[in-house]
N, C-alpha and C positions, 0 to 999 in steps of 0.2 A: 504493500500500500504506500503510493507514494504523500510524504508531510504536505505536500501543496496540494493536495487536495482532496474536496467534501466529496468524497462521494460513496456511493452503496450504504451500505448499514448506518457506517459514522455517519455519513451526512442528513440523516433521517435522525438520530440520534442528537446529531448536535444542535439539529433546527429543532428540534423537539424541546431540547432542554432552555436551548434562547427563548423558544415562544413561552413558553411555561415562566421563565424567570421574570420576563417583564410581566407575564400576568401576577406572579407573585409577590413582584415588587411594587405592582399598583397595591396591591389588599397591605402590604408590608406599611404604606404611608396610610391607606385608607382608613382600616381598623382601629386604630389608636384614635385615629381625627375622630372615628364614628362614638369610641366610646368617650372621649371625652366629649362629645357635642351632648351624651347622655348624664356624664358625672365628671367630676373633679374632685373625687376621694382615690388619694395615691394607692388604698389600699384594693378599691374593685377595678381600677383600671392597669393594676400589677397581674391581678387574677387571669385578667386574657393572656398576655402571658404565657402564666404558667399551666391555663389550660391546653394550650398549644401545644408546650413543649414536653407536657407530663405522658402526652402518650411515648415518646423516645422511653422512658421508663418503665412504662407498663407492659410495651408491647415491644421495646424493641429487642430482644431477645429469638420473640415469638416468630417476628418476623424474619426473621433469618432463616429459623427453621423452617416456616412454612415455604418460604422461596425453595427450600433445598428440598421440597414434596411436589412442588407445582411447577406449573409452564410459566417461567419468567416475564414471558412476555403477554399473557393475559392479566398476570399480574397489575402490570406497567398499565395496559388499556382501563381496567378494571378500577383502579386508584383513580386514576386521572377522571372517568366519568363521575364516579364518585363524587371527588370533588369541585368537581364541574358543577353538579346538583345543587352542595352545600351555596358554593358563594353566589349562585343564582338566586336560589330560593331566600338570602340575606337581601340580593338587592330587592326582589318584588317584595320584603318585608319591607326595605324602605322607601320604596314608591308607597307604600299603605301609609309610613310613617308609625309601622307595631314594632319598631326595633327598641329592643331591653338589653339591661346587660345577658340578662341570663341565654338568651339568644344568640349574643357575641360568643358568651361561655362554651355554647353547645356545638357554634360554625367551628370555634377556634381548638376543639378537642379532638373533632371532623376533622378538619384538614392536618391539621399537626397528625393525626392516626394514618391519613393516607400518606402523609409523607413520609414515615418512616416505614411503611410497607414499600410504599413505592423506592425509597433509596436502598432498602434491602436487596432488591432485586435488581436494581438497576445496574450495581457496582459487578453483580458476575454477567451480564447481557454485554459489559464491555470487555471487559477479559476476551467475549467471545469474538467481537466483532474486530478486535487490535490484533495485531500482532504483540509480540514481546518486545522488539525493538523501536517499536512505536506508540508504547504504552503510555509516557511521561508526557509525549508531545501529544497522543488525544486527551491524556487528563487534563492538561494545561488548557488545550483550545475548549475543552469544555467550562474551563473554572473561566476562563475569560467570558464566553458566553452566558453563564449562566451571573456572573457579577454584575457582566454589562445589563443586560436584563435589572435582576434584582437589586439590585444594589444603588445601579449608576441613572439606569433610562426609569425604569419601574416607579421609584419613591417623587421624582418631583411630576411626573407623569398624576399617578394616581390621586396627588394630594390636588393636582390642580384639576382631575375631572372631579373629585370630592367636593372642590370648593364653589363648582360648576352647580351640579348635581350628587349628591350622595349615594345614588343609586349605580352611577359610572363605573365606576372601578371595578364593582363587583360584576358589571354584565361582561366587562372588558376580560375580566379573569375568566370567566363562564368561556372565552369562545377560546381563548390561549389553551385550556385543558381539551377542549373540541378537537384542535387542531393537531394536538401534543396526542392524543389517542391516535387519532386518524393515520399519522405518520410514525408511531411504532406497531400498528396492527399491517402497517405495511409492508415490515422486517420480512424478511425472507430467511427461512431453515427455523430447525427447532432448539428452542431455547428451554428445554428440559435440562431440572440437574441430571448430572450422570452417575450419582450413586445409585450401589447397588441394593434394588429393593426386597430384593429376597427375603432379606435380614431386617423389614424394617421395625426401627422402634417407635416410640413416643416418643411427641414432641419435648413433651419433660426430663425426661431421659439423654435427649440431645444436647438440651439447653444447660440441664447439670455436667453432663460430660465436657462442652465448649466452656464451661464457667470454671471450671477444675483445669484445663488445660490452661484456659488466661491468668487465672491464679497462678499459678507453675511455670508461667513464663514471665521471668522477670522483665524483661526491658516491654514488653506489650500491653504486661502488667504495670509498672510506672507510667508510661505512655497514657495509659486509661485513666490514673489518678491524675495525673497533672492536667488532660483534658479536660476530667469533671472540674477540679478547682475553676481553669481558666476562663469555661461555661457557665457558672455562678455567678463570677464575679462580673463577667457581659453582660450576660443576663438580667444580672439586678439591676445595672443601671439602663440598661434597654427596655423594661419593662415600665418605669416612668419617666422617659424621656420626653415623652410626646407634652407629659406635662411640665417639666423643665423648659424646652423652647415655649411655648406657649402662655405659661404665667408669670416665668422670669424672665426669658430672652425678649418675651411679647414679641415674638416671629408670627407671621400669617400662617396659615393655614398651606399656603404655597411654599413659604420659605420654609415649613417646616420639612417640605418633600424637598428640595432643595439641600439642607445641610443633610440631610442623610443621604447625599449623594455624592455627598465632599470627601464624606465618610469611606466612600469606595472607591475612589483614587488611587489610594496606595495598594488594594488588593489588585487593582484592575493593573497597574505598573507591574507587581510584582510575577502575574502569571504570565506574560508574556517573557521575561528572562529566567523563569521558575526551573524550565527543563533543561535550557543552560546551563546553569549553577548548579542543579545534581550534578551535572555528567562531570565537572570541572572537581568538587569539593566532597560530592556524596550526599545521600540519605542523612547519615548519621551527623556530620558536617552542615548541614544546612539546622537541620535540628538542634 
């Protein structure tokens, strides 16, 4: 597979993940705008949040395993329509104008669930579609697309069809996940694990086995703690930022999609010399 260019699997793959990231990164600005338009107690507007991101906890374990039972790639379709549903049925909530927190709470547990099934599975659909020698440079062109998206086009994007209309952003994510199915149900070959099922066991069984192996391997095992801390500590202040710019900074509603875009500068710089600088310094080097 030559690096200059999109095409076959990757290139369905990596348009997949762009269109998905700016849908995501519309809801990324939108959602915080929505629930604060509802409150401005630091404590229910931290809760979306961490309803989001509690399914990674609850399920993502589960989903590993289940990827390593199922056909990867329905998977992937599967998630996405899913979610498709969720941030639809929020926006015709807010064309009624019946949006609550508790409603935020339930979109934002929805899609945080489908994203961790969905990145389950997505991480071995690439293994499939790469080569070994061209691993670092599709993971890169993907972290660039899915930043540019999320991160950089997505947040001043959303915040200013929010400030337009509230119900925007969410119809806009509705057709990004449309699209993002449409073009991996397009994947050609089969993206089944290839464990052997003869012998199969429980998912419980799996998931204690893989937690005993992470446990006993040290450097994977530190890896995972320093993650968690570093995840907390973003986290916590990511989860009332929205009210930060808003009450102290008194940014607009635009600007506040705006500086979270400023925000992704440095990631967006850094994936493009990323694959680079392994081949130069290493894995463990860069780390």
């Amino acid at each position: 597979m030559s690096t200059g260019r999109f095409s076959g699997s990757f290139g369905r793959i990596w348009a997949a993940a762009g269109l998905t990231s700016i849908g995501d990164g519309v809801t990324v600005a939108a959602i915080p705008l929505l629930a604060t338009s509802i409150t401005h107690d630091p404590q229910r507007v931290a809760f979306v949040t961490a309803a989001a991101t509690a399914p990674f906890l609850l399920f993502g374990l589960i989903g590993g395993a289940f990827a390593d039972r199922h056909d990867r790639k329905r998977i992937l379709v599967l998630t996405d329509l899913m979610r498709m549903v969720l941030v639809l049925l929020l926006g015709v909530v807010c064309v009624f104008g019946a949006h609550n927190m508790w409603v935020l709470y339930l979109v934002a547990f929805g899609l945080g669930t489908g994203q961790c099934f969905f990145e389950t599975s997505a991480q071995p659909v690439m293994l499939r579609v790469l080569d070994p020698e061209n691993l670092h440079w599709g993971i890169g062109q993907l972290n660039i697309a899915e930043d540019t998206g999320r991160d950089f086009i997505g947040p001043p994007l959303g915040a200013w069809l929010f400030a337009g209309a509230m119900a925007l952003p969410f119809f806009l994510d509705a057709a990004s996940f449309v699209a993002s199915a449409v073009l991996i149900f397009s994947l050609k070959g089969s993206f089944n694990s290839t464990r052997d099922r003869s012998s199969e066991r429980s998912i419980r069984s799996d998931i204690g086995e893989a937690f005993r192996w992470l446990w006993g391997h040290v450097l994977l095992r530190d890896l995972a703690l320093i993650l968690a801390v570093w995840n907390i500590a973003v986290f916590a202040g990511h989860a009332i930022f929205v009210l930060y710019v808003l009450d102290d900074l008194h940014l607009t509603k635009e600007g506040y999609g705006v500086l979270l875009a400023y925000a992704a500068l440095g990631a967006l710089a850094a994936n493009f010399v990323a694959a680079n600088v392994i081949k130069r310094i290493g894995e463990a080097g860069c780390l």
